[in-house]
Every structure is written in structure tokens, then in C-alpha cells.
Residue frames relative to the residue before (quaternion, step in Angstrom):
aa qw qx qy qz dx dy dz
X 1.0000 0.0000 0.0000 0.0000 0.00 0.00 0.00
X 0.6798 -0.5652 0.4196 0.2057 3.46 -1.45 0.91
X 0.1393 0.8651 -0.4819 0.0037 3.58 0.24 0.68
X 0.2342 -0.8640 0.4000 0.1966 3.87 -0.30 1.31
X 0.5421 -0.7330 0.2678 0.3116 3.31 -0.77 1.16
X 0.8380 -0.2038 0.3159 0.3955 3.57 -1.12 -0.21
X 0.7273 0.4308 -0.1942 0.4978 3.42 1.01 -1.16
X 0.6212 0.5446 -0.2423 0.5087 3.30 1.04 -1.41
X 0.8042 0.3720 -0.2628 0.3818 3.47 0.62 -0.39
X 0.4585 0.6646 -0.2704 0.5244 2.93 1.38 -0.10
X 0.7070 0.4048 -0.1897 0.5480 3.20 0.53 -1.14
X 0.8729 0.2444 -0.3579 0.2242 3.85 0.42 -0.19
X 0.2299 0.8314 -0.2988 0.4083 2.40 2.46 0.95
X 0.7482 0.4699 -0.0593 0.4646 3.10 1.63 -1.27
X 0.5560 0.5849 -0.2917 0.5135 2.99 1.71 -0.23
X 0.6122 0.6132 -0.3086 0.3925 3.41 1.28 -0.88
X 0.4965 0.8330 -0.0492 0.2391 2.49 1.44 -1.61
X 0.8171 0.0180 0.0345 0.5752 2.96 0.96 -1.83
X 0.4107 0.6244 -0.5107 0.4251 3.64 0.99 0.65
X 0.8111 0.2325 -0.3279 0.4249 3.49 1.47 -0.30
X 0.3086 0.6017 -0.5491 0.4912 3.57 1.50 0.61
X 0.8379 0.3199 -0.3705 0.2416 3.73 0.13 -0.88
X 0.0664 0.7653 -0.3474 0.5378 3.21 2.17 0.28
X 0.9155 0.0092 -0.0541 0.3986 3.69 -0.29 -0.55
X 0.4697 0.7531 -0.3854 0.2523 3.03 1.27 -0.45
X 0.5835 0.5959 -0.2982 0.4642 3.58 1.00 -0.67
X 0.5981 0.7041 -0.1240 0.3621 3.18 1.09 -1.23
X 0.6796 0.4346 -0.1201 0.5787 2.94 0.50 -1.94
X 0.8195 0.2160 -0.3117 0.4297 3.83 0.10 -0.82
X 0.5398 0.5227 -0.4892 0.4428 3.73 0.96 0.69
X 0.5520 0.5479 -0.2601 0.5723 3.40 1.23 -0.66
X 0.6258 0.5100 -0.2971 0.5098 3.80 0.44 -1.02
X 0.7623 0.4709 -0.1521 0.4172 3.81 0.67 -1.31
X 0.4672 0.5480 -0.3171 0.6172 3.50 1.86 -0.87
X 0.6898 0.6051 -0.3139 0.2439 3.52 0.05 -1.14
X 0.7128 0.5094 -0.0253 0.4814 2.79 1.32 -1.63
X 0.2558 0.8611 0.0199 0.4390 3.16 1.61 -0.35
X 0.7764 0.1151 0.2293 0.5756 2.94 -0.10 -1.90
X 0.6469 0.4358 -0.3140 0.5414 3.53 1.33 0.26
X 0.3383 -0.8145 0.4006 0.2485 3.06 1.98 0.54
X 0.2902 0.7079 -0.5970 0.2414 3.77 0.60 1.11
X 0.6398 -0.6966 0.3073 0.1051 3.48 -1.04 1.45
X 0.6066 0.5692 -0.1842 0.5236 3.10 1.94 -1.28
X 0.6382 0.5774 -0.4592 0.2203 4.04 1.06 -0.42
X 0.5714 -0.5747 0.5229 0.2642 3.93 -1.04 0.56
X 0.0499 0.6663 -0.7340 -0.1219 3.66 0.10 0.22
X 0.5252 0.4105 -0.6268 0.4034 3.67 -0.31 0.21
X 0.7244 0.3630 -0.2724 0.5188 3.88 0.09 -1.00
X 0.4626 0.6622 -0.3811 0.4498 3.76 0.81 -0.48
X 0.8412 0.3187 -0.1163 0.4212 3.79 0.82 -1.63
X 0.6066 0.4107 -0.4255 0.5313 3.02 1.26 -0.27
X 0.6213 0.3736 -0.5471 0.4183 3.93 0.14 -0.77
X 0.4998 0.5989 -0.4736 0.4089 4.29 0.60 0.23
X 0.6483 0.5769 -0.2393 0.4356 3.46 1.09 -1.01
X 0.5481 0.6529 -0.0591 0.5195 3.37 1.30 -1.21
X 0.5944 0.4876 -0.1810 0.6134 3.72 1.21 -1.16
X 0.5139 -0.6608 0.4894 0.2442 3.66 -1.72 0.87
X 0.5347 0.7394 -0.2213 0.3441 3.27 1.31 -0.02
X 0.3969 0.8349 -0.1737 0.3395 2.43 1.99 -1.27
X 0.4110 0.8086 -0.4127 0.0829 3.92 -0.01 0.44
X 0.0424 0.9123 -0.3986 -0.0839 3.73 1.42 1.04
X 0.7487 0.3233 -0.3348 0.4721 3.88 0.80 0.92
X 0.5325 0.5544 -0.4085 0.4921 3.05 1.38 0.89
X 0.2544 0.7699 -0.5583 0.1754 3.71 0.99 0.21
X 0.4989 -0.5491 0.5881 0.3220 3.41 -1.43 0.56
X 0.1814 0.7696 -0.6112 -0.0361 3.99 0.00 0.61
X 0.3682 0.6033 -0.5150 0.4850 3.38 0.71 1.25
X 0.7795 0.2684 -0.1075 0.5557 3.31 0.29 -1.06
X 0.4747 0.5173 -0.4644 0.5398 3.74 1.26 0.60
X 0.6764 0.5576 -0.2192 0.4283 3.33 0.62 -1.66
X 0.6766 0.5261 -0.2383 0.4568 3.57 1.15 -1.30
X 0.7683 0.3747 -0.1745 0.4888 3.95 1.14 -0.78
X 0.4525 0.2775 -0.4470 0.7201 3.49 1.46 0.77
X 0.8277 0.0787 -0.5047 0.2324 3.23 -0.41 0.62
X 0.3740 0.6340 -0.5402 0.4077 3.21 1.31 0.79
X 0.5785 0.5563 -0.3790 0.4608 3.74 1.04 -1.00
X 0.6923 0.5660 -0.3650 0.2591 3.54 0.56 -1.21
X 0.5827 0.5212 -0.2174 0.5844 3.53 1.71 -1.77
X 0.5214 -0.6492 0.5011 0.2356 4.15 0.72 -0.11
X 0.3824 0.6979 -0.4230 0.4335 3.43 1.66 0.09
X 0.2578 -0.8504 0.4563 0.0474 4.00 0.85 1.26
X 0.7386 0.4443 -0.2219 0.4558 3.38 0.71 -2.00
X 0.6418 0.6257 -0.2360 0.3755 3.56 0.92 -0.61
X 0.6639 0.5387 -0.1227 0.5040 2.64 1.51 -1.10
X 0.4022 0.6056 -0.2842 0.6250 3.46 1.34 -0.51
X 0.8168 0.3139 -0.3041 0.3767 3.76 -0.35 -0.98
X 0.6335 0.5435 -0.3454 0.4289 3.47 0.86 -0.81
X 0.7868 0.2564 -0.3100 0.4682 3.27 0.34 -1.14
X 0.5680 0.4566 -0.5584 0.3963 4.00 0.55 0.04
X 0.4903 0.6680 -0.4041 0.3874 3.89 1.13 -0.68
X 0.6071 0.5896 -0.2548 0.4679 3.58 1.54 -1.40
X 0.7564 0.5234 -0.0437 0.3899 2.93 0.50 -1.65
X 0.4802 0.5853 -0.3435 0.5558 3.70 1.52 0.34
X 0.8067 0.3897 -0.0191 0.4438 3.01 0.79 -0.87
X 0.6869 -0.0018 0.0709 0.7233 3.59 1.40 -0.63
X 0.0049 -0.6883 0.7218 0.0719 4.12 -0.16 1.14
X 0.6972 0.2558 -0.5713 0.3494 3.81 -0.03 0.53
X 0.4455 0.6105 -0.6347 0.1611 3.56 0.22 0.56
X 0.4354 -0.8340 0.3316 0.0700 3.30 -0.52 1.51
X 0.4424 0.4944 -0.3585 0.6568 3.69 1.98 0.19
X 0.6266 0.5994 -0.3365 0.3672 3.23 0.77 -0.11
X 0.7130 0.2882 -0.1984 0.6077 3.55 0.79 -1.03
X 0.6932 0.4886 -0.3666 0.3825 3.29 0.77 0.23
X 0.5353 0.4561 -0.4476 0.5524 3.27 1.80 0.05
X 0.5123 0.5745 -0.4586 0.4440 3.83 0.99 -0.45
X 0.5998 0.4691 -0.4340 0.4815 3.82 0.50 -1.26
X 0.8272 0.4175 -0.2816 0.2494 3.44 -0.45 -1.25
X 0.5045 0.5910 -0.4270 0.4624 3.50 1.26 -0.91
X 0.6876 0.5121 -0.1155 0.5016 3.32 0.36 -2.07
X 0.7738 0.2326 -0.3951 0.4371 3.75 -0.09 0.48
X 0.4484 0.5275 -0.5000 0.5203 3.85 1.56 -0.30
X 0.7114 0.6138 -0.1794 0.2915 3.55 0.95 -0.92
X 0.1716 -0.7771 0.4661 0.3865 3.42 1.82 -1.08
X 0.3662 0.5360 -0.6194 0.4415 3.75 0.46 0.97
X 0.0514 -0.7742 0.6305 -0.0223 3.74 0.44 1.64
X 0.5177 0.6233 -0.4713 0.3482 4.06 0.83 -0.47
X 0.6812 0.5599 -0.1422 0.4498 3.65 0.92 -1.88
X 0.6222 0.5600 -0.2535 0.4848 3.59 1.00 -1.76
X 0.8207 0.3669 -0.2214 0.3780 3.39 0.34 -1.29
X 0.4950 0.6235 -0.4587 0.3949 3.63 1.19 -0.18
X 0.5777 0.6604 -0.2247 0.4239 3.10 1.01 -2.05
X 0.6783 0.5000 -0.3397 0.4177 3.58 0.28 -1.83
X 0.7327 0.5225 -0.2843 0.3306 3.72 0.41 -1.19
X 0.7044 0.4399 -0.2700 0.4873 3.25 1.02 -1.18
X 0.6757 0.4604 -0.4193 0.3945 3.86 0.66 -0.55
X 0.6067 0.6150 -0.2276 0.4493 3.57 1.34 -1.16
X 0.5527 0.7034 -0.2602 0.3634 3.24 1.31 -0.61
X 0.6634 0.5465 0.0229 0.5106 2.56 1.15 -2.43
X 0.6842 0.4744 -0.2131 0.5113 3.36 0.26 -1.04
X 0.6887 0.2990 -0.2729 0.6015 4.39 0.93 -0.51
X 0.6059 0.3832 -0.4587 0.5250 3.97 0.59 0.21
X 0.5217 0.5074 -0.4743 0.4953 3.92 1.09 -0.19
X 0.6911 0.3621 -0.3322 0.5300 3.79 0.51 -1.71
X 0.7578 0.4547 -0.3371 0.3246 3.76 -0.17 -0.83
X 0.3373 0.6794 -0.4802 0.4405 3.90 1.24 0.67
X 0.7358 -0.2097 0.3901 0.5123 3.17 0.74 -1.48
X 0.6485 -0.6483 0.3830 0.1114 3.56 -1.30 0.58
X 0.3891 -0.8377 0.2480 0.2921 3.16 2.11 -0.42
X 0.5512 0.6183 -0.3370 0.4475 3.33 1.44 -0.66
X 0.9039 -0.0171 -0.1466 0.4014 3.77 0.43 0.25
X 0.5554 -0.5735 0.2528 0.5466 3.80 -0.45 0.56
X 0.4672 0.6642 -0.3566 0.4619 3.84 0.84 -0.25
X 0.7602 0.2202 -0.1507 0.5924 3.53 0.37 -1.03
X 0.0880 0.7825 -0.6156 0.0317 4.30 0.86 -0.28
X 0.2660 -0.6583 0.6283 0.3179 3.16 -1.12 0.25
X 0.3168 -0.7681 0.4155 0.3701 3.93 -0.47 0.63
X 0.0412 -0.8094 0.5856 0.0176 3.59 -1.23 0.45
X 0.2856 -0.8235 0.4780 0.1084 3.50 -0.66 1.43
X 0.7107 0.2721 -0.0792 0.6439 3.80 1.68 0.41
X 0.2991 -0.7893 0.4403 0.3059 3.51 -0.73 0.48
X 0.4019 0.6875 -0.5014 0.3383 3.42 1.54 0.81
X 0.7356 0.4875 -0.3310 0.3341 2.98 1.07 -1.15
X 0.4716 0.5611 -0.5202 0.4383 3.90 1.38 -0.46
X 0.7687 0.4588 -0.3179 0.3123 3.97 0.31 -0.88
X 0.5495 0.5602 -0.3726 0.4954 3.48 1.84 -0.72
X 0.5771 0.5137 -0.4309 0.4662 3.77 0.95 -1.12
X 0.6177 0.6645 -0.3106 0.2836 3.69 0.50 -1.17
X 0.7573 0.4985 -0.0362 0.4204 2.73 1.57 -1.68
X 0.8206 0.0767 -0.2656 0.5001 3.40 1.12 -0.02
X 0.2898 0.6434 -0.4892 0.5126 3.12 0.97 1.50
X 0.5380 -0.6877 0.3840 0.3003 3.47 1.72 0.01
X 0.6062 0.5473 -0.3633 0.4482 3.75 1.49 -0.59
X 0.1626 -0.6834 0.6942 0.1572 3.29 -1.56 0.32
X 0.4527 -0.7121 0.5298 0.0851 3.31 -1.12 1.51
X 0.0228 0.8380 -0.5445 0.0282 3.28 -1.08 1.48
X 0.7928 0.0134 -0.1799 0.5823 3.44 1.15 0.81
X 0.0223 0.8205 -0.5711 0.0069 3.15 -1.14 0.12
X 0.2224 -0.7907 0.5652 -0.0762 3.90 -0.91 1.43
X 0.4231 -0.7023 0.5013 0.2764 3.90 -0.88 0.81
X 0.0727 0.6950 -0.6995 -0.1495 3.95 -0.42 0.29
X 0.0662 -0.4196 0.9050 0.0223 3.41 -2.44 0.07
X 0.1950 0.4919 -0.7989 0.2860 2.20 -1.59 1.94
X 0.8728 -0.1386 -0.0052 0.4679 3.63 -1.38 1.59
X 0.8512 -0.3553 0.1580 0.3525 3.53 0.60 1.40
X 0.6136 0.5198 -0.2086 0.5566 3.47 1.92 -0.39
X 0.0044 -0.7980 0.5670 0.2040 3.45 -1.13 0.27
X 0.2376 -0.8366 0.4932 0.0218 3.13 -0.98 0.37
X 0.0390 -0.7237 0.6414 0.2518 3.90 -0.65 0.46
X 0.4509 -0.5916 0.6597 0.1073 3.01 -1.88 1.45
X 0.0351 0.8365 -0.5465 0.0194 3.57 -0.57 1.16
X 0.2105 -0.8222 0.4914 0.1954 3.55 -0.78 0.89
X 0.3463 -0.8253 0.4419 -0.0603 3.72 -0.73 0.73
X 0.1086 -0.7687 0.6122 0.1504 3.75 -0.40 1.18
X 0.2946 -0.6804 0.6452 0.1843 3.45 -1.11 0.71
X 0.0685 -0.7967 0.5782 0.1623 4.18 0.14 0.85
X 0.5571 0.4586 -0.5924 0.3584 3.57 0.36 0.52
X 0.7889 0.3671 -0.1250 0.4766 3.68 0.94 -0.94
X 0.4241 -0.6700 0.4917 0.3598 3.78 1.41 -0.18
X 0.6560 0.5856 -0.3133 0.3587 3.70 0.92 -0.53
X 0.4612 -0.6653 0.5845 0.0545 3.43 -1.12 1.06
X 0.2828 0.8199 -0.4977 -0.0052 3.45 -0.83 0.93
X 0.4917 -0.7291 0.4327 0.1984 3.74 -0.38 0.28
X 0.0484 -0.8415 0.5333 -0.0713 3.09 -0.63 1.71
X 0.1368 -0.7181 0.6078 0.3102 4.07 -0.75 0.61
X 0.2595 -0.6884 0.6742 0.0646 3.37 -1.96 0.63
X 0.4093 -0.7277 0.4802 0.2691 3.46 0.13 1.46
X 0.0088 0.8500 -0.5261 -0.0246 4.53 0.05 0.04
X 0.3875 0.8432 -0.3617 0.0888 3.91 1.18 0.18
X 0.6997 0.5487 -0.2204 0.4009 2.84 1.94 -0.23
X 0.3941 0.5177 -0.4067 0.6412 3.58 2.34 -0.82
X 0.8527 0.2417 -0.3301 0.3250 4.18 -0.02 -0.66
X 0.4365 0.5616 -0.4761 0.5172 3.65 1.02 0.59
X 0.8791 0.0821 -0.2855 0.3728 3.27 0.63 -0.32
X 0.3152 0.6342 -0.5562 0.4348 3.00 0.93 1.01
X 0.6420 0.6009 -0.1599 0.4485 3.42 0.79 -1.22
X 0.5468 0.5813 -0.2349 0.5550 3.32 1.68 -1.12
X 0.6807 0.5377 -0.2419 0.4346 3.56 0.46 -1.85
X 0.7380 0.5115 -0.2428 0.3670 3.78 0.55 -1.15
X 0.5999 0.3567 -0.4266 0.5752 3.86 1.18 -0.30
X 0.6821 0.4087 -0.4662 0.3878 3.66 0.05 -0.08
């Protein structure tokens, strides 16, 4: 019988080794970055925050519950708070960066005067929502703003005051990108924003060979 030497075993010792370190590795610094987080430290990147999410099996940026989204904006709207509260923590089990989420938590929770909860929420969505604008400027595929979900292109939309009226897939140099038009109802004026999207269509693209 074939017996592998010292080296040979070694080596697939080391291979094992790390095939399950990189296994968590994504994890551990998404977890590590959550942590920090929720300890409301000032110093975290929520840009590097969403992508080590992306990286993470959880990761699922076209699988959102937009029921139970749809259902807690219009629970906020009727002023129905406590309700509001369940839905978007119901979200938020399942995906803490969905960013309509902590913003239905903020808003409930200050109609409420839980200013401790409100203000946590407020940070994390405000947070999220400036590592989206601070990507880029949107005005060309160069400058894209990046997005790791196509909620977050409609949340950015959404408190930017703009309502979205179209929207078209480009590829260009290995990148994709959705071209989105946009009504501006204070000004009547239409403008056109790009959302860098390589990671919601990598894994999609990913999801489909398996």
C-alpha cells in the first residue's frame, strides 16, 4: 500500500487547514465590524463593513423580504409605531444591513421617545446611507456610486428626495452598472444616476452555476 510521506502529509494538512480558515474568515471580520458597530464606535467604515457582508453566506442582495418592508412603511405612515418595530426587527434578523430597516426602527422609536434606540438606529442608517453617497457622485460610470443591493440604490434615491423613473443594465471594462433615471419633484427635472452593482451581479451570476 501507498504510504504518503511526511511532506505530502503535511502539505494536505495545510491545505485543509486553510480551506477552512478562509471558510470564516469573511465572517469573523463581518462579525468583528458588526460588533463594533453596535458599540456605536465612530472610527467603523461602513463602506468596508458592507462589503466584508457580501463576502459572508448570508449574503443574499435579491432576496430581501420586500413584503415585510413594504408592510413597515406603511405601518410608519398609519403611525402604528409598535408594529412598526416588529417588521423592521423581523427584517433586520435576517439582513442587519437592510438600510429601510433601521430607519423604520429610528422613526418608530422616536414617535415613541425611546431617544437611546432612535439614536442608535439614526447612526447606523445615516452611516450607511454616507458610505453609499461618499463612493462617488453618480454622474458617470467612473465616479458610480457603489451598491451591494438594489435596495440600497432606491433607499439612496429615497432620501435624496428623488423619485426613480427608469432604469437600464450597462457593461463596460468588466464592471456593471444600473443606469437609473430620476425625477427631482422639487425642480421637475430629470437626471441620471450610475450605481456601480458588481457585487449584487457577481453573485447572482455566482448563485446560477450551482
Amino acid at each position: 500500500m501507498f504510504r504518503k510521506s511526511p511532506f505530502i502529509i503535511f502539505c494536505l494538512l495545510l491545505l485543509q487547514i486553510s480551506g477552512a480558515a478562509q471558510q470564516p474568515a469573511a465572517k469573523v471580520a463581518y462579525e468583528t465590524l458588526l460588533e463594533r458597530v453596535m458599540k456605536q464606535d465612530p472610527t467603523v467604515d461602513f463602506k468596508e463593513l458592507r462589503l466584508a457582508y457580501t463576502e459572508t453566506k448570508q449574503y443574499s442582495p435579491y432576496g430581501g423580504d420586500s413584503e415585510t418592508r413594504k408592510a413597515m412603511f406603511v405601518a410608519l405612515n398609519a403611525e402604528q409605531y409598535d408594529k412598526t418595530l416588529e417588521l423592521s426587527e423581523k427584517i433586520l434578523a435576517s439582513n442587519y444591513l437592510d438600510i429601510n430597516a433601521h430607519f423604520g426602527v429610528f422613526a418608530a422609536n422616536r414617535k415613541l421617545g425611546h431617544a437611546e434606540k432612535a439614536n442608535y438606529h439614526k447612526y447606523v442608517f445615516q452611516s450607511m446611507r454616507k458610505s453609499i453617497s461618499d463612493s462617488g457622485d453618480g454622474k458617470t460610470m467612473e465616479a458610480a456610486f457603489v451598491v451591494i443591493s438594489t435596495d440600497e440604490e432606491y433607499a439612496l434615491f429615497n432620501f435624496m428626495g428623488l423619485r426613480p423613473t427608469g432604469q437600464s443594465l450597462i457593461e463596460s471594462e468588466g464592471h456593471h452598472y444600473d443606469k437609473m433615471t430620476a425625477l427631482d419633484p422639487r425642480t421637475d427635472q430629470t437626471n441620471t444616476f450610475y450605481f456601480n452593482i458588481d457585487k449584487p451581479f457577481n453573485w447572482l451570476g455566482n448563485s446560477l452555476k450551482h
